[in-house]
C-alpha positions in Angstrom: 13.2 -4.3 -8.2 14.5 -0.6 -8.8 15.6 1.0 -5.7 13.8 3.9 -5.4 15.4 7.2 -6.3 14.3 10.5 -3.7 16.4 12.9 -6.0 13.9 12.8 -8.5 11.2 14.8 -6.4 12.6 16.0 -3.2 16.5 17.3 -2.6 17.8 15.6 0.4 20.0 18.2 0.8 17.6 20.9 1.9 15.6 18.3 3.8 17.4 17.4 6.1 14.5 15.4 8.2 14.1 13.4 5.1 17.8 12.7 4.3 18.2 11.1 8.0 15.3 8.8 7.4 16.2 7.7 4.3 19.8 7.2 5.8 18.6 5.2 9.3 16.4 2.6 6.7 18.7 1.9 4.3 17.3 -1.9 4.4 14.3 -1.6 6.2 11.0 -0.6 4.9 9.7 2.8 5.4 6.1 4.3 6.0 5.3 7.5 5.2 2.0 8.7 7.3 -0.3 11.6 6.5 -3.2 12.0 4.1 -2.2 13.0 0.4 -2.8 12.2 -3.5 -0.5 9.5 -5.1 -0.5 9.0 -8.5 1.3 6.0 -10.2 2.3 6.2 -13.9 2.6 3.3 -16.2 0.6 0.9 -14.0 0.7 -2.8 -15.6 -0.8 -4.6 -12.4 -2.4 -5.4 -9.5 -3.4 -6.9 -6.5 -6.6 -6.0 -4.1 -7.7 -7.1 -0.7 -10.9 -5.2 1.1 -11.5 -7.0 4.6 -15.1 -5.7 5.8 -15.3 -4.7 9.6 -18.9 -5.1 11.5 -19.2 -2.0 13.1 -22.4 -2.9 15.2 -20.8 -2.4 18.5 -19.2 1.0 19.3 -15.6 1.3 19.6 -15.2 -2.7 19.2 -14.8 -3.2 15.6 -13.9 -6.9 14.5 -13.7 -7.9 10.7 -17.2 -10.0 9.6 -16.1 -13.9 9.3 -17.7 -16.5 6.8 -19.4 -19.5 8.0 -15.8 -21.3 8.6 -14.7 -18.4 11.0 -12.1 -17.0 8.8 -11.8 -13.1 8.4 -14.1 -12.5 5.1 -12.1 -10.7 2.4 -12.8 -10.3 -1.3 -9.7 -10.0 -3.8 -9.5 -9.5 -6.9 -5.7 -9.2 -9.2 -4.9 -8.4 -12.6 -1.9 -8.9 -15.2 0.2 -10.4 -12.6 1.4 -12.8 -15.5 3.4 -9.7 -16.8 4.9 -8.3 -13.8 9.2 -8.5 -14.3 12.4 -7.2 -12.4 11.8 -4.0 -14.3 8.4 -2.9 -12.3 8.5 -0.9 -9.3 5.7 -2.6 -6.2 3.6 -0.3 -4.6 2.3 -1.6 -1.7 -0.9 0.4 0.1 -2.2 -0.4 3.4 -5.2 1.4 4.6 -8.1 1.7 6.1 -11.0 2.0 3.9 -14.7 4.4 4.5 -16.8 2.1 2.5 -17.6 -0.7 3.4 -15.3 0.1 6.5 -12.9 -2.3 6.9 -9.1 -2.7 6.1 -7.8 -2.4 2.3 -4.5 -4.1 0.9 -3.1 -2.3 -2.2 -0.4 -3.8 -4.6 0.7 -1.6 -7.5 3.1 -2.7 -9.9 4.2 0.1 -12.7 7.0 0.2 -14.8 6.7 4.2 -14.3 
């Protein structure tokens, strides 16, 4: 995979904050928190994971489970066939406001 170029968007020079993150994880992956817009150009595939939580009791949220006891998820993916060394993964994990529950997110764009 492309390493991911910063110089394209943000100067590390005048952000400094940024430029000692960036420089700490050289290898290691990195999370950037905050609420925001993304948008992805050129996207050729994907993955989805949406894990339900039962929210019936207050402040004790567990994920629903299917009659073998196993975390119930649904999935769905697309175009995977076509993904190469050229495309850039995106990978999005969040939690989701309907149905509440957890979301997995993989991107893959050659943009």
């Amino acid at each position: 995979m492309p390493r991911f170029s910063w110089n394209k968007y943000v100067s590390l020079e005048s952000e400094t904050r940024l430029r000692e993150i960036v420089e700490r994880s050289e290898n290691i992956a990195v999370q950037i928190q905050g609420f925001g817009k993304l948008s992805f150009k050129e996207v050729i595939a994907g993955k989805i994971e949406v894990s339900p939580c039962d929210m019936s009791v207050k402040g004790n949220y567990t994920f629903f489970k299917d009659r073998q006891g196993k975390t119930l998820s649904f999935r769905k993916e697309w175009n995977m066939d076509i993904v190469d060394n050229d495309c850039y993964e995106y990978n999005i994990d969040s939690n989701i406001a309907f149905p509440y529950g957890h979301c997995d997110l993989k991107l893959y764009a050659k943009g």
